[in-house]
N, C-alpha and C positions, 0 to 999 in steps of 0.2 A: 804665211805670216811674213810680213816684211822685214828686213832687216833691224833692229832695234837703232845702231845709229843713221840711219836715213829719214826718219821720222823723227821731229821734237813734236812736242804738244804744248800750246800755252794756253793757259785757262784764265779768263778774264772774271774778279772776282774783287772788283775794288766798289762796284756802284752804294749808294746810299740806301737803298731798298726801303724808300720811300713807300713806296706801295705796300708791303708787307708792316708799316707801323702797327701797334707800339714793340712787334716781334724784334725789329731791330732798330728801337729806338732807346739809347743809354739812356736816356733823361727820363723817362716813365719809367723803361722796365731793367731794374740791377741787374738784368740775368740776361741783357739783349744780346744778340752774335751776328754779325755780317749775314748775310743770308746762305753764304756758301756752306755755314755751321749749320744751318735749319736743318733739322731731324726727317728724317721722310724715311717712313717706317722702321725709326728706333735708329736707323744711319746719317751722320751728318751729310747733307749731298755733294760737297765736294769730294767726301769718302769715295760713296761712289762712285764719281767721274773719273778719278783718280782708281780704285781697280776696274774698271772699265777699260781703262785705256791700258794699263799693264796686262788684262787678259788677253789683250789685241796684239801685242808686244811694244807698246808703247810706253818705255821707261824714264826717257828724257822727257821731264817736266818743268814751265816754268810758269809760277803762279802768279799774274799780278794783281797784287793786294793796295789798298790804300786805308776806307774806313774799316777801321776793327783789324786791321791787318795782322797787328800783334796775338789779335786769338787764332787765324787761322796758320801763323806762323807754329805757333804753341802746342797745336793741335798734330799738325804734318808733320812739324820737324823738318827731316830731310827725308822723308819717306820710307826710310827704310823697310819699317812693320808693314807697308803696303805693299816692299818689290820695286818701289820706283826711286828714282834719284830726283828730288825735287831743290828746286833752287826760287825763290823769289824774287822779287821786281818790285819796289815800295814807289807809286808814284801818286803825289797827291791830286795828280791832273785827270785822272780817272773819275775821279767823285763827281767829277762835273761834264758826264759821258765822254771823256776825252779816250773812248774805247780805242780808236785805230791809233793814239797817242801811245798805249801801252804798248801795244801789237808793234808799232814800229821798231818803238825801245827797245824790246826785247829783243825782238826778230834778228836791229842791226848788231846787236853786240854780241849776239850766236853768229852770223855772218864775220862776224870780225873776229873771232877764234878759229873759225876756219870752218862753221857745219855750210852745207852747198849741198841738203835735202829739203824736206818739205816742212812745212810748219801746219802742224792741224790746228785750228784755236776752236775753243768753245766754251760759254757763255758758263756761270755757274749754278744758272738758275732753271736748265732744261735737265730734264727726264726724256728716253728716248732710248729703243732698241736695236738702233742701227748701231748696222755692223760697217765701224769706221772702214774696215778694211775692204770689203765692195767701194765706198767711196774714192778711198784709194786707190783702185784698180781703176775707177774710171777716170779720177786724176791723169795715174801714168798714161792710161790709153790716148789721153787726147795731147798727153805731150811727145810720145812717137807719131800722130800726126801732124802734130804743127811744130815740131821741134825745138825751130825760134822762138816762136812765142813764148810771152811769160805768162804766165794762165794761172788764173783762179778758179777755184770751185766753191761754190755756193752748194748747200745741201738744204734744199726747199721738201715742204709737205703741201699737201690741199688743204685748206680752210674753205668753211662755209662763203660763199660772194659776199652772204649777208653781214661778214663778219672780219671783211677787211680792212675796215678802219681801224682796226686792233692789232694787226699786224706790218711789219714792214714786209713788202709783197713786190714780186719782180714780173718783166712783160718780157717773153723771151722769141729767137725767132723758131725757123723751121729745121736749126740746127742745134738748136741748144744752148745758142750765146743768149746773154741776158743786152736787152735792147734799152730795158729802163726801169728805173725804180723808184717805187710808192712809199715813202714814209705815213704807214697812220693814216693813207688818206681812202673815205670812202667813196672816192670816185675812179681808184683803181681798177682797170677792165681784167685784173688777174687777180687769181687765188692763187700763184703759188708764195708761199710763206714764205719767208728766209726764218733759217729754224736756227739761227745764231751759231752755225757749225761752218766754219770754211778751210779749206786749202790753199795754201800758199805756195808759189814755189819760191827758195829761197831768192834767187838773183832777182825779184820783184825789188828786194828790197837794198840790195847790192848794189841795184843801178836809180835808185827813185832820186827823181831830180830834190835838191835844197829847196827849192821852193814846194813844194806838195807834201816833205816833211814838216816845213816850217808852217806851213797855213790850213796843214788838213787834219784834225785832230779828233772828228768823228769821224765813224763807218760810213754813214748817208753820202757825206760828200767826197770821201773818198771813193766810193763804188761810181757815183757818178764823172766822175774822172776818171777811173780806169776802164768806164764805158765809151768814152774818147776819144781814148788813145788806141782801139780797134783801129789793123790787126797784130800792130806789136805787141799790145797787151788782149788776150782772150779772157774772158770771164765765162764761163759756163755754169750749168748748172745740173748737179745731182740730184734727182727726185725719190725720196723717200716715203712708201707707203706704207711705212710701220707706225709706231706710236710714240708719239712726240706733245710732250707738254713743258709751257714754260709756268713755273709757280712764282712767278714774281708779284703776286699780288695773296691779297687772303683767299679769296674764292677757289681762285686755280688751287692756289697750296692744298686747299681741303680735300679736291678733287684729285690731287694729285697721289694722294695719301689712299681717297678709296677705289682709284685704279690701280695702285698696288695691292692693296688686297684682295682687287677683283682677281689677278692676275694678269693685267692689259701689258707690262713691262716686264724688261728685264732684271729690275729691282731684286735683291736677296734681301727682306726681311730682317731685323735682329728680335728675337724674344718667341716667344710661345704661338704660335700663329692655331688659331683655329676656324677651320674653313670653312664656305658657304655652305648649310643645311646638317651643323653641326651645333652642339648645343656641350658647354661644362658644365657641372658641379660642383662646385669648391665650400662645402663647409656651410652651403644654405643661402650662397650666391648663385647667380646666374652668366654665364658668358655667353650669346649668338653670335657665329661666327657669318662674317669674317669678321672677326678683329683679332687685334693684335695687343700680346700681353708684354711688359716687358719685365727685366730681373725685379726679382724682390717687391712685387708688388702682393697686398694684402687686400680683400672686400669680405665688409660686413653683412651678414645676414639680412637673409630680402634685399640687395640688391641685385636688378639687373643692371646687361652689358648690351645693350642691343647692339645692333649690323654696323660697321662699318664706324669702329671705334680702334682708336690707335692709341693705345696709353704706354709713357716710358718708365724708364727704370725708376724704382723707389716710389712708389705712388701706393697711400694707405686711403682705401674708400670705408667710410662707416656704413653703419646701416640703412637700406630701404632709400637706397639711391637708384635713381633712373639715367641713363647715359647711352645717347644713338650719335650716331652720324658725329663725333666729336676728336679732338684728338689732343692727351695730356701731355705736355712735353716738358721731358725731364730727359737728361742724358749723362748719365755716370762719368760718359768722358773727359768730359770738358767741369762738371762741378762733381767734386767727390762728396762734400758737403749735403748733397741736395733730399730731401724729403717730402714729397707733397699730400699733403693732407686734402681730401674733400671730406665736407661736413655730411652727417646722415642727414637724409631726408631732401638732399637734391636731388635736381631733374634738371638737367643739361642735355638740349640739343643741338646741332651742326654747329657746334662751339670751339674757339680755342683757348684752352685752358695754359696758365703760365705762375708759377707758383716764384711770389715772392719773398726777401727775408725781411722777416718784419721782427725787430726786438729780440733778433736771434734766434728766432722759431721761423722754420719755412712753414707758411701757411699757403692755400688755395684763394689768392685773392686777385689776381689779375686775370681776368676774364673777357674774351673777344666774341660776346654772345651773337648767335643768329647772323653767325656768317652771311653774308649774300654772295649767294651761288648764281645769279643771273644767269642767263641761258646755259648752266649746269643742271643735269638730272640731280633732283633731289631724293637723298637715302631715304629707307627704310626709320623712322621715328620706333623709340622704345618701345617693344612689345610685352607688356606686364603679363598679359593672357598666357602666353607659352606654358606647355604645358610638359614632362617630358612621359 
């Protein structure tokens, strides 16, 4: 494990999370949070990222935040409960993917107190079992051979061909430098991803001309600039063949949720987990695992829980309710307040459920039904037959 101050980590978590609506949209939903708050198995996922990177020994953190910034402020703190020393970044230019906008910010005013190690960044919206610290080995390794250079590292995965217009994808050569990059386009002759995780070394940003701070304010175009300027600047790329998902959309999120329970990640769980080809009891309910139970929740008689069901804290199910492939989000942390109520006699499938306050009663009333999982395997649907 590498040194603790040779490594910072910045975590970019300012976007609008348009794609995840009405989950993080204040104007529909009272109860909406930046996407770095989304729960992903009963844990907010910047939680995650954040003891991630402390079990790696990565404790210098800096977050930057813009919309909702104030919850994920609220939430962190200063890290302490986590192990990490966290500090934020408030910049409104992010909201409007000004991603390498953040990344510079930060980067240059850690360089101007004197850090002259690496900077890992990553996205707030991936899931992913790499072990930073491989990636960092292969960092250092290609800066004892190129010494001068200032080198980047890219940490890419495979994607289907079929399904490269989805992702931002690099063409690299027979040594590992990346040659060119694909935004979203599906005439891309590469599948390797950019899986939104890179390395930096600091003096990238020590010495970056006024002008490519002043005019480059997304990742896209700055990648292609530092493609360029080869071989002062080297870009390389790390391939990762583990398991990597971005949830920035509904679909993914759902999927994201029941590859944690399949056990595809390195995710810990929070709440009662009961595993695949296991079956509860509770008083005249039914749970099939896997799902996932959280604190303090209560089910009424006749119902079932079918597969690949993620329900959070504080959730009361009545009677002769049916629920597969779904996932109810409530989290103690962030509202202590909170209560959700489902009515007897529902039948919710690959749904996401979001309980709002209505008249001072949290009720079950904002519902994101029949998710579309488009080229996602679809769960297992409520099995009323089971028998034990």
């Amino acid at each position: 494990m590498y040194a603790e101050k040779s490594v910072r980590a910045i975590i970019l978590s300012g976007g609008l999370g348009q794609r995840l609506h009405p989950l993080t949209d204040p104007r529909v939903n009272p109860r909406a949070v930046p996407k770095g708050l989304l729960p992903l198995g009963n844990v907010p996922a910047i939680e995650y990222l954040v003891r991630k990177l402390v079990r790696e020994g990565i404790k210098d953190i800096s977050i930057a935040t813009s919309f909702m910034g104030d919850k994920i402020k609220r939430f962190l703190k200063y890290g302490e409960s986590f192990g990490a020393d966290i500090d934020f970044k408030d910049d409104v230019g992010i909201t409007q993917s000004g991603d390498m906008l953040a990344i510079t910010n930060i980067a240059m005013e850690k360089v101007a107190q004197g850090f002259s190690g690496r900077f890992v960044v990553l996205s707030s919206d991936i899931v992913t079992d790499l072990k930073i610290e491989d990636a960092l080995m292969f960092h250092f390794e290609k800066k004892i051979q190129r010494p001068d250079a200032k080198i980047l590292t890219m940490v890419v995965n495979e994607v289907p061909i079929s399904e490269v217009y989805r992702f931002g994808t690099v063409q690299i050569d027979v040594n590992g430098q990346v040659l060119k990059f694909w935004q979203k386009n599906p005439n891309s002759p590469s599948n390797l991803n950019n899986s939104s995780i890179y390395i930096f070394d600091s003096v990238i940003f020590s010495q970056l001309p006024v002008d490519v701070r002043a005019e480059i304010s997304t990742i896209p175009p700055f990648f292609q600039w530092f493609i360029s300027q080869n071989p002062e600047y080297s870009f390389y790329v790390f391939k990762h063949n583990g398991y990597w998902r971005d949830f920035g959309e509904l679909g993914s999120y759902l999927q994201t949720q029941w590859d944690i329970l399949d056990g595809k990640t390195d995710f810990i769980p929070r709440g009662v987990f009961i595993d695949k080809g296991f079956i509860a009891d509770l008083k005249g309910a039914r749970i099939v695992g896997p799902s996932l139970i959280g604190a303090d929740c209560n089910f009424g008689k006749g119902t079932i829980i079918s597969p690949y069901v993620v329900i959070g804290d504080n959730f009361s199910f009545g009677q002769n309710i049916q629920v597969s492939g779904s996932i109810f989000l409530g989290n103690a942390d962030l509202w202590s307040d909170f209560r959700g109520v489902v009515s007897s006699g529902s039948i919710i499938e690959n749904s996401i459920i979001v309980s709002k306050e209505t008249n001072g009663d949290i009720k079950h009333e904002l519902i994101i039904d029949n998710v579309s999982t488009t080229k996602l395997p679809v769960k297992p649907k409520a099995q009323s037959h089971i028998d034990l």
